[in-house]
PAFIVEX-539872 format. One record per residue (C-alpha): residue number from 1; x, y negated, z. Coordinates in steps of 0.25 Angstrom, whole numbers, plus 2048, in hexadecimal, padded with zeros to 3 digits. Example, Ala and Ser with C-alpha at 12.3 -4.5 7.8 and 13.67 -1.06 7.14 Angstrom:
<sites>
+-----+-----+-----+-----+
| seq |   u |   v |   w |
+-----+-----+-----+-----+
|   1 | 831 | 812 | 81F |
|   2 | 837 | 804 | 81D |
+-----+-----+-----+-----+
</sites>
This chain:
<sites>
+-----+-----+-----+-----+
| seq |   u |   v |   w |
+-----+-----+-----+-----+
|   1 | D82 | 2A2 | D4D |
|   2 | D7F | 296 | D45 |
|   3 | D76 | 28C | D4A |
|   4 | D6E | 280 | D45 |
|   5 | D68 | 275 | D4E |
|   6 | D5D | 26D | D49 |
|   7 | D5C | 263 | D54 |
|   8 | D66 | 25C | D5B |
|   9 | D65 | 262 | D6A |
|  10 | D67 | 26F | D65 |
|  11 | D73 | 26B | D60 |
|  12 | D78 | 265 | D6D |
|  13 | D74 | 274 | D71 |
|  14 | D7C | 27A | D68 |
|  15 | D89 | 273 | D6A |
|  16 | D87 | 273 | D77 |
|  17 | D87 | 282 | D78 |
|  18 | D94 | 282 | D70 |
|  19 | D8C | 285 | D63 |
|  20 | D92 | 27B | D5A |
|  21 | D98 | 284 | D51 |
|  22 | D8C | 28C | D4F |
|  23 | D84 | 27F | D4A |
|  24 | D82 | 27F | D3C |
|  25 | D77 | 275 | D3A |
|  26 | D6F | 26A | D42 |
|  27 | D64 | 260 | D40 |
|  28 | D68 | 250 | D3B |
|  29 | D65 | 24C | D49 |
|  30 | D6F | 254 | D4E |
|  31 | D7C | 24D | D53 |
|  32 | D82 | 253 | D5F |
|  33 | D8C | 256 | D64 |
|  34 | D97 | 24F | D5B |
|  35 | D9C | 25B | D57 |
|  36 | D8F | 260 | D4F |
|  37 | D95 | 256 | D44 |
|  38 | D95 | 25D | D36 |
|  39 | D8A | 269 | D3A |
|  40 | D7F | 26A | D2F |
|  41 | D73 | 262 | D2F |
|  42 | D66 | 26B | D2C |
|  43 | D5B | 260 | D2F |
|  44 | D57 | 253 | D28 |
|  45 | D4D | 248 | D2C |
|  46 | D3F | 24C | D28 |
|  47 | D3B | 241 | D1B |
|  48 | D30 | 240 | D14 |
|  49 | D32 | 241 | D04 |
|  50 | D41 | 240 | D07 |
|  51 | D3E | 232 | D10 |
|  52 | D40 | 230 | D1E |
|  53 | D32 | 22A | D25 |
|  54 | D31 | 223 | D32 |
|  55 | D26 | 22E | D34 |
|  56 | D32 | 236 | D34 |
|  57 | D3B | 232 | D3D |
|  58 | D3D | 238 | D4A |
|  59 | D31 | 239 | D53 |
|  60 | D32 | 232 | D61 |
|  61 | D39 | 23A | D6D |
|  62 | D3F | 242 | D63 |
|  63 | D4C | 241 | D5D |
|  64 | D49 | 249 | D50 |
|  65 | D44 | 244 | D45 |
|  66 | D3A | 24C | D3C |
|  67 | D45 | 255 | D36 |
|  68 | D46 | 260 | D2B |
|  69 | D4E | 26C | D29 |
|  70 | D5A | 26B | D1D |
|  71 | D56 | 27A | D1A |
|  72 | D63 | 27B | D10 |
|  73 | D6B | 275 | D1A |
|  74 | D65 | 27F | D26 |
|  75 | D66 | 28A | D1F |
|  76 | D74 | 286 | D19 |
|  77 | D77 | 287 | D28 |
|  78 | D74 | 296 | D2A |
|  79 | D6F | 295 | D39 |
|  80 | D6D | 29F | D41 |
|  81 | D66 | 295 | D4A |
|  82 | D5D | 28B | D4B |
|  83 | D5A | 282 | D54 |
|  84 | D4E | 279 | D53 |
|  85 | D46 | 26F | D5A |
|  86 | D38 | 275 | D61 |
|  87 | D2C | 26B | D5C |
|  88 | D35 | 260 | D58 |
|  89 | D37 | 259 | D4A |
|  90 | D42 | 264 | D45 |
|  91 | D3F | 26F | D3E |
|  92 | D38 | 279 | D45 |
|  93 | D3B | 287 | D46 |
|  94 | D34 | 28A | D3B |
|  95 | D39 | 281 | D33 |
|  96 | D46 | 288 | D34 |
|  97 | D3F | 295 | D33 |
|  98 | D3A | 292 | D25 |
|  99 | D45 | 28C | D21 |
| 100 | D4E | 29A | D21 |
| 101 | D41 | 2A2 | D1B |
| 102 | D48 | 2A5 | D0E |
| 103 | D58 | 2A7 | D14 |
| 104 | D5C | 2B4 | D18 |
| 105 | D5D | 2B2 | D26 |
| 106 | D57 | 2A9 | D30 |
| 107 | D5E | 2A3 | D3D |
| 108 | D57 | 2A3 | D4A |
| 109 | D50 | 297 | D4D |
| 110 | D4F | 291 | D5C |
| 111 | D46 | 287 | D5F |
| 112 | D47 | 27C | D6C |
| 113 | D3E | 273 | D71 |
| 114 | D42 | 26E | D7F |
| 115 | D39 | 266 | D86 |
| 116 | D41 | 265 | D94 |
| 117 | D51 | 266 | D9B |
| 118 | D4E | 273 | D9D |
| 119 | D47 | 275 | D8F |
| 120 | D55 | 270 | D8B |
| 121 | D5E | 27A | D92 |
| 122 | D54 | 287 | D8D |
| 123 | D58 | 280 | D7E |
| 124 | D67 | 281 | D81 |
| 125 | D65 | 290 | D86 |
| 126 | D5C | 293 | D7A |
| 127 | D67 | 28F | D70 |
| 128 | D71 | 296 | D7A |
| 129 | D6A | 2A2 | D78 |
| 130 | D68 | 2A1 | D6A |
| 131 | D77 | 29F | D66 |
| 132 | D7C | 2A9 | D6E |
| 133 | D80 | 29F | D7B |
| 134 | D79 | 2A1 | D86 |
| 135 | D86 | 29F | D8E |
| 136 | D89 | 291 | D87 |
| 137 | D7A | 28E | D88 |
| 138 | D79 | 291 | D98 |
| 139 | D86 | 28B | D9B |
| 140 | D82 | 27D | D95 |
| 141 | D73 | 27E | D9D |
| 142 | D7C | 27F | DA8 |
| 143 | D85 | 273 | DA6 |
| 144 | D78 | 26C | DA3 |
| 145 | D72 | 26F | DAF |
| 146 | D7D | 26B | DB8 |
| 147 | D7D | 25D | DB3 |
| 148 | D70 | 25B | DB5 |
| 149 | D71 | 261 | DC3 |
| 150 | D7A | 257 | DC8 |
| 151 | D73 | 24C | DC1 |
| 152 | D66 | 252 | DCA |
| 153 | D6F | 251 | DD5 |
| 154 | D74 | 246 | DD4 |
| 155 | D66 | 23F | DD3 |
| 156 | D61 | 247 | DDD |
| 157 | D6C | 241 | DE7 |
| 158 | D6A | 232 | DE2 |
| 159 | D5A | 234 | DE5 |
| 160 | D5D | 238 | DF3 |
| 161 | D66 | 22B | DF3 |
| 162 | D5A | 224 | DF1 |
| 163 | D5A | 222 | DE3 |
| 164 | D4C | 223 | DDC |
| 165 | D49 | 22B | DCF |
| 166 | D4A | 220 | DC4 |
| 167 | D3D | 21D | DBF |
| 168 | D3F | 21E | DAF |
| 169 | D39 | 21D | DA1 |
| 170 | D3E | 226 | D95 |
| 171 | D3C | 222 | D87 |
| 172 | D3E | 22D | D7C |
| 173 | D38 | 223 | D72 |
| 174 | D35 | 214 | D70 |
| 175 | D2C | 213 | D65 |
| 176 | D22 | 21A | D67 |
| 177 | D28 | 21A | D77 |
| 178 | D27 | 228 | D7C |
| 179 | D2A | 22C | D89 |
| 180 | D35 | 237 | D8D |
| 181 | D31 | 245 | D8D |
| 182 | D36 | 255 | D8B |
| 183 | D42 | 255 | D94 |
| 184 | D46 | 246 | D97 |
| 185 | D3C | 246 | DA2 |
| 186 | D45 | 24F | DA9 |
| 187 | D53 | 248 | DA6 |
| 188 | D4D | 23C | DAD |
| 189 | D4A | 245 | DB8 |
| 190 | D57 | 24B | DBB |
| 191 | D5D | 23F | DB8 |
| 192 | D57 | 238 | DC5 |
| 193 | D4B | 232 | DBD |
| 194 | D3A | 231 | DBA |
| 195 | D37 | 231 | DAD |
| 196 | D2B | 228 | DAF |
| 197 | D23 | 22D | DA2 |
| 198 | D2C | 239 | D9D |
| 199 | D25 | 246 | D9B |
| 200 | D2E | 251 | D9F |
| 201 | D2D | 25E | D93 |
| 202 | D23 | 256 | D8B |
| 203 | D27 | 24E | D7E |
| 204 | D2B | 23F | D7F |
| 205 | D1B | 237 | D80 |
| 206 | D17 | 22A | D7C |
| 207 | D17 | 220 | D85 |
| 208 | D16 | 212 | D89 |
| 209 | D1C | 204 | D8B |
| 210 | D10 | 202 | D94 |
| 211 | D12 | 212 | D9B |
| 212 | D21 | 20C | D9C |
| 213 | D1E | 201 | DA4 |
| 214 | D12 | 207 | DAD |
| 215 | D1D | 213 | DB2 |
| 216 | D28 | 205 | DB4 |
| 217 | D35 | 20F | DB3 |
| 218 | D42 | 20A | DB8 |
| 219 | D49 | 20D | DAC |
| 220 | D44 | 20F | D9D |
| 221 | D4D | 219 | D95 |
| 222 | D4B | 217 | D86 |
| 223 | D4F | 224 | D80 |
| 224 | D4A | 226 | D72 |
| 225 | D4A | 233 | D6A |
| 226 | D55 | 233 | D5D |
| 227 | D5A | 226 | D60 |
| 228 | D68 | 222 | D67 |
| 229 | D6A | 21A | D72 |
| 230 | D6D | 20C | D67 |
| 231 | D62 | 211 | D5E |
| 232 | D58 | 211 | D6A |
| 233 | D5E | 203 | D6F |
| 234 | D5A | 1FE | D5F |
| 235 | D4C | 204 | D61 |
| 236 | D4A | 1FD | D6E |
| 237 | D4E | 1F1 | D69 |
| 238 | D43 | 1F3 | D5D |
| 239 | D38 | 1F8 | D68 |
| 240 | D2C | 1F0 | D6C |
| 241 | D2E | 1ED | D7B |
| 242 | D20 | 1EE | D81 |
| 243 | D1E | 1DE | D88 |
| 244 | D1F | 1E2 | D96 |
| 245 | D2C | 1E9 | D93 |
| 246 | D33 | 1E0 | D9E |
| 247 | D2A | 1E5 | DA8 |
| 248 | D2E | 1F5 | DA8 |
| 249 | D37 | 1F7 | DB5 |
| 250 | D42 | 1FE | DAB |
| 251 | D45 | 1F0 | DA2 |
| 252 | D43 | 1E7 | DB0 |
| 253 | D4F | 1F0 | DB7 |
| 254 | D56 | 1EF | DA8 |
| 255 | D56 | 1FF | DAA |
| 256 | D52 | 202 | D9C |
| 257 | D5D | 20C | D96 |
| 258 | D5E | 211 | D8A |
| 259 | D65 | 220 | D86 |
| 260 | D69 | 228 | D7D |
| 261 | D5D | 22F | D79 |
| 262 | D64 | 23E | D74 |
| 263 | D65 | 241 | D83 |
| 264 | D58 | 242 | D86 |
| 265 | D51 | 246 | D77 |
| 266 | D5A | 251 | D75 |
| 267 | D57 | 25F | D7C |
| 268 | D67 | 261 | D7D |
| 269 | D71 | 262 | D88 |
| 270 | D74 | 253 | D87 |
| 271 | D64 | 250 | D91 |
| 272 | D6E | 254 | D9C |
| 273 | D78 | 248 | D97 |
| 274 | D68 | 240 | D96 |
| 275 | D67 | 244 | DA5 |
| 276 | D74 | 23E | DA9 |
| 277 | D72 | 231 | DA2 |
| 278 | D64 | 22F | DA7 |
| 279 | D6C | 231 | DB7 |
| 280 | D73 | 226 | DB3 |
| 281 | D6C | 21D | DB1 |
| 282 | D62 | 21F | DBB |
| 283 | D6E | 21F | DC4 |
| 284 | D79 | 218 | DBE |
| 285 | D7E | 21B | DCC |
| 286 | D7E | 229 | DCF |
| 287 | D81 | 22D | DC2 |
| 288 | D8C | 229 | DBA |
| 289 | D91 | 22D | DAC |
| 290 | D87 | 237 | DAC |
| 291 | D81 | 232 | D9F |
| 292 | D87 | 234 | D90 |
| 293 | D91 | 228 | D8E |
| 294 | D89 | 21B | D85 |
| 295 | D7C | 223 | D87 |
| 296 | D74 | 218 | D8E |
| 297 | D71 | 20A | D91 |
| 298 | D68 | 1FF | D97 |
| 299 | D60 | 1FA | D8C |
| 300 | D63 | 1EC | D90 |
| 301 | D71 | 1EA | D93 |
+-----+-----+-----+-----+
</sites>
């Protein structure tokens, strides 16, 4: 089977399931595992009159930008998968669709949109089913699920010692700011936190410095969409801080931390890696190496 992935989690998927040698396209955003090196490119920014806009770049809490198929290049590709992004800025599904209506066959065309962990996990059985590795698919759920388990158990033991949830903020975007949603909510959770102003299964929301300070978390996590972890440390240092920034109980403790924001934007295996970052630094302590090596750090240092 040949398989084209037109946004980066699925492409995680993919590999993960042992597909790499069915994948025969991806989008421009698309850039692990290291081994996806050389695979087609089927997608392009969307421009306008040939120009990129700033009305076209990425639309806040998402890490895809506006994007349009390359139809030579998709169907150069001779799928007999798709995979595509439900609701987001990709080509839909039928996109795609139209884009075959004159070839002489057409692949299947599978369309995800996760909105939770476990929204997450049906995505991986979905592709598992379609590519003929169910086995692959529910072996993986299974690895997945056991790391996070004994990262729940662990916290679950460290609350009975007497350690308090962490009370946090998450950031999925910084101008405008938007507050975490779809399934960050629940990483924080397991990982032994409250997201103070996340939104468990619905999209990342505007929000507030003045919201910020009346919750007062413990800990602010700046975690923007499409960026990397120096990209978002540049757009901080260009972000205007509100003028009681000193006052929020996070930049008073100096427990403002900034990630690396593709473990909690994309809806692929590496949220469980999210997870195991966020116990660590909620409780540097009982957790440690849990998180991905150079994936965090203190904002001030």
């Amino acid at each position: 089977m040949r398989i084209v992935s037109l946004f980066p989690a699925a492409t995680e998927i993919v590999c993960a399931l042992g597909l790499r040698d069915r994948l025969v396209g991806m989008s421009h955003r698309c850039d692990y595992p290291p081994e996806i090196e050389g695979t087609a490119v089927v997608t392009r920014p969307r421009t306008a009159d040939g120009v990129a806009t700033a009305s076209m770049a990425a639309a806040p809490g998402e890490e895809m930008g506006p994007t349009e198929l390359d139809r030579p290049a998709l169907l150069a590709s001779q799928p007999d998968l798709v995979i595509v992004r439900e609701g987001g800025l990709g080509p839909s599904a039928g996109v795609v669709r139209d884009a075959f209506d004159e070839a002489e066959t057409a692949p299947s065309i599978i369309s995800l949109g996760p909105v939770s962990l476990e929204g997450i996990f049906h995505a991986i059985t979905s592709i598992g089913a379609m590519a003929e590795t169910e086995d692959e698919a529910m072996g993986l759920i299974e690895v997945l699920r056991e790391e996070i388990g004994e990262i729940e158990q662990e916290v679950v033991v460290r609350h009975d010692q007497g350690l308090a949830p962490k009370r946090v903020v998450v950031l999925e975007a910084l101008e405008p700011l938007l507050a975490s949603g779809r399934w960050v909510p629940g990483q924080v959770h397991r990982a032994g936190g409250w997201d103070l102003l996340g939104r468990e299964g619905e999209p990342a929301s505007p929000t507030s410095w003045e919201a910020v300070r009346d919750v007062n978390p413990e800990m602010l996590i700046l975690a923007p969409a499409g960026l990397s972890l120096r990209e978002t440390q540049r757009a901080w240092s260009r972000t205007r801080k509100p003028e009681f920034w000193d006052e929020i109980a996070a930049v008073r403790r100096g427990q403002v931390f900034v990630v690396e924001p593709v473990y909690f934007c994309r809806p692929g295996p590496r949220v469980v890696d999210g997870v195991g970052m966020l116990a660590e630094i909620f409780d540097p302590e009982g957790f440690v190496d849990t998180s991905p090596p150079n994936s965090w750090t203190l904002l001030f240092e």
